[in-house]
C-alpha positions in Angstrom: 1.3 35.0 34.1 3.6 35.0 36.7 7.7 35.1 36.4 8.7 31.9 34.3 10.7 29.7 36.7 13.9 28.1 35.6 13.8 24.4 36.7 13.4 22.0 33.9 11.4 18.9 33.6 13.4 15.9 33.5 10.8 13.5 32.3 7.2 14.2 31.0 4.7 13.5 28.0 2.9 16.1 26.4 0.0 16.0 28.4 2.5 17.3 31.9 4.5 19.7 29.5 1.5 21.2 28.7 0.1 21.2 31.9 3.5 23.1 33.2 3.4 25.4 29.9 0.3 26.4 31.2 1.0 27.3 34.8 4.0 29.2 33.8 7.0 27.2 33.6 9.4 28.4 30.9 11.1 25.6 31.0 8.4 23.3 30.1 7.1 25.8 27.1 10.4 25.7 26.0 10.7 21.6 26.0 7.4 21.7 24.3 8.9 24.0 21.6 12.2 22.4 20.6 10.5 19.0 20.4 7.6 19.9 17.7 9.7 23.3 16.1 11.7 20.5 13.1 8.0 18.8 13.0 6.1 21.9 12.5 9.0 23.9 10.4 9.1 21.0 7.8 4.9 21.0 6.9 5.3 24.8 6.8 8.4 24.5 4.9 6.3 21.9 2.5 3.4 24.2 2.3 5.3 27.3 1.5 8.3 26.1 -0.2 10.8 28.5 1.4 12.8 28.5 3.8 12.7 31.9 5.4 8.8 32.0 5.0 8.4 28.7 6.7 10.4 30.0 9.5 8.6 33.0 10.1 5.2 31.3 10.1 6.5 28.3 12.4 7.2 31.3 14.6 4.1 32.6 14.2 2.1 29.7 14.5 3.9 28.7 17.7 2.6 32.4 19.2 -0.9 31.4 18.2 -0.3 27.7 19.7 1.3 29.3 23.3 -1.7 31.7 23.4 -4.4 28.3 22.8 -2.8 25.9 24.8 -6.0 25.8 27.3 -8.0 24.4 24.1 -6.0 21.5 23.5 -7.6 18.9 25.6 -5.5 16.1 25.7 -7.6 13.6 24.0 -5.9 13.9 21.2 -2.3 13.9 19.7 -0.6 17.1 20.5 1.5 16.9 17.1 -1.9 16.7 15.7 -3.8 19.6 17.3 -0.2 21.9 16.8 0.1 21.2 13.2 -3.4 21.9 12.0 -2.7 25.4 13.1 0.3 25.8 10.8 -1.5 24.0 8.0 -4.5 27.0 9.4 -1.6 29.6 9.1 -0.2 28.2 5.8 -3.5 28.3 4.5 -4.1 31.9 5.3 -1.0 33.2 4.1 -1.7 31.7 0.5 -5.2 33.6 0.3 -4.4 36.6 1.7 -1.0 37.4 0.2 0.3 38.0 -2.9 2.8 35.1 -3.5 6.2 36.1 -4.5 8.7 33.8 -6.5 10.0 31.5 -3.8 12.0 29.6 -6.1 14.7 32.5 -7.0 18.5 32.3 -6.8 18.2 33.3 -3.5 15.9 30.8 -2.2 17.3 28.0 -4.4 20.8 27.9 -3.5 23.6 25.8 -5.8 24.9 22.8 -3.5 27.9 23.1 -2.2 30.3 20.7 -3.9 30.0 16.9 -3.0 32.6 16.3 0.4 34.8 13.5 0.1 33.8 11.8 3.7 30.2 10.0 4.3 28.5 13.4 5.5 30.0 15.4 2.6 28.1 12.3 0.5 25.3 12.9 3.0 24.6 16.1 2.6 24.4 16.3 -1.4 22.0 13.4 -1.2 20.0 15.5 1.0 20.2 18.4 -0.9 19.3 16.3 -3.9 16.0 15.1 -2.2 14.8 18.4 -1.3 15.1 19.7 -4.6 13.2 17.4 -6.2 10.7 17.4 -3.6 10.6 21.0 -4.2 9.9 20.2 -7.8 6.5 18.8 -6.9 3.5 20.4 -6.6 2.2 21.7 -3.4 -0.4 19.4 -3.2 1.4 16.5 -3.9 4.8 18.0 -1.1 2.5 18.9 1.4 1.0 14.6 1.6 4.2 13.6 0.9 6.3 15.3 4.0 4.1 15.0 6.4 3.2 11.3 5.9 6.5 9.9 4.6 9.0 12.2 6.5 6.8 13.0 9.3 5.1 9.6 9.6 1.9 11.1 10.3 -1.5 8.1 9.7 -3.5 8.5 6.6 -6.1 9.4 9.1 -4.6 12.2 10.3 -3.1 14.0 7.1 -6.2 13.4 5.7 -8.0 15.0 9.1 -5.5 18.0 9.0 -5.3 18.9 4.9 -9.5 18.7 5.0 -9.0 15.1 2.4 -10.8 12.4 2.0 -8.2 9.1 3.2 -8.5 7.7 -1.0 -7.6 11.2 -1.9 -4.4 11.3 0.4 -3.6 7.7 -1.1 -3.5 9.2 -4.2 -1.0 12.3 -3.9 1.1 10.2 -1.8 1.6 7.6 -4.6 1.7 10.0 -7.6 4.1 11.8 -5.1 6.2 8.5 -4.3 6.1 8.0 -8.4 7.5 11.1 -9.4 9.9 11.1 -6.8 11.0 7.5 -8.4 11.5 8.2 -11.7 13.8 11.4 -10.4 15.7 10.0 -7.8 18.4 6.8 -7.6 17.7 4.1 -5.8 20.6 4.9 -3.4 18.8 7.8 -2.1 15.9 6.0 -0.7 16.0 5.9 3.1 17.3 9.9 3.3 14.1 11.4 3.3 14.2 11.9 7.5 17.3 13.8 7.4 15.2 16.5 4.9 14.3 20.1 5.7 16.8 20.0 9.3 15.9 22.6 11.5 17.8 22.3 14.5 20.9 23.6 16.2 21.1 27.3 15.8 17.5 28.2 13.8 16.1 25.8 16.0 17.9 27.9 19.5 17.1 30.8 16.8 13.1 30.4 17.0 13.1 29.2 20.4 14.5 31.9 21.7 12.4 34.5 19.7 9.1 32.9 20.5 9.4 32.6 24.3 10.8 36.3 24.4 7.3 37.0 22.2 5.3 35.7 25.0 7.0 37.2 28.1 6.9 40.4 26.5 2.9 39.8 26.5 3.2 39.0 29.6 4.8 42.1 30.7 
């Protein structure tokens, strides 16, 4: 691949970021990147339940999606075709690793004390959410993020987790159940702010995954 040039798209679907990505135009690839990296972070993130392993693998994934971009042939939803290759990755990791506790001290960090201004509030109800999320079981996280704070289609989780559509209905209520019975009414409506991987882990992977690919290049 030739030297990425600088110019940046300043309109464009997927289909002509792609297209770009694949002729070599850093900027495009990068575009691409910070648009899907929260989306893909947060199935990861529901898959593994940590933080620090779902980043890793995003990254990982997003190597293995850079290097297959000339399969994805536009018929289909981008979002789509990227994330079946971290629920592929996800996958993999749980059969050929031994698992380690993610739920330790570490991982599973207090709350910082409730702020007294609306994001202070914000931000606990957050932190709230996602550890009760956490509590549930993969199956039941995984169906749960990706079709109520993702907004993927029945259809589509059901395509991407190898379900049938009745068997996605299924988690997503017993999900949706268990979630009631642990969480106020007041904290409905927060699950979109959950898992937020932006600002600097978002400049943070970015950054490490187009540096990954001009070093192939090189």
């Amino acid at each position: 691949m030739d030297a990425l040039p600088s110019s940046s798209p300043t309109t464009g679907d997927d289909a002509q970021l792609v297209d770009a990505a694949r002729a070599g135009v850093r900027s495009a690839l990068e575009q691409l990147i910070r648009r899907y990296n929260q989306q893909l972070y947060r199935i990861a993130r529901a898959h593994l339940g940590s933080d620090d392993a779902a980043e890793d693998l995003t990254q990982q994934a997003w190597l293995a999606i850079v290097s297959s971009l000339h399969q994805w042939s536009g018929r289909g939803a981008f979002a789509a075709w990227a994330a079946t290759i971290v629920v592929n990755a996800c996958r993999a990791r749980h059969r050929g690793a031994v698992e380690e506790d993610t739920h330790d001290e570490e991982s599973d960090p207090r709350p910082p004390p409730p702020a007294p201004d609306e994001e202070g509030h914000r931000h606990e109800v957050r932190a709230v959410l996602e550890r009760t999320i956490d509590e549930l079981s993969p199956t039941l996280r995984v169906v749960f993020v990706m079709r109520d704070v993702e907004g993927f289609s029945g259809v589509e989780v059901a395509q991407l987790l190898g379900l049938s559509e009745e068997a996605v209905r299924a988690r997503l209520h017993r999900a949706r159940q268990t979630l009631q019975r642990s969480l106020d009414s007041q904290f409905q409506g927060e699950a979109r702010a959950l898992y937020p991987f932006l600002g600097v882990r978002c400049d943070r992977l970015t950054l490490a995954v187009l540096d990954a690919v001009r070093a192939a290049d090189t």
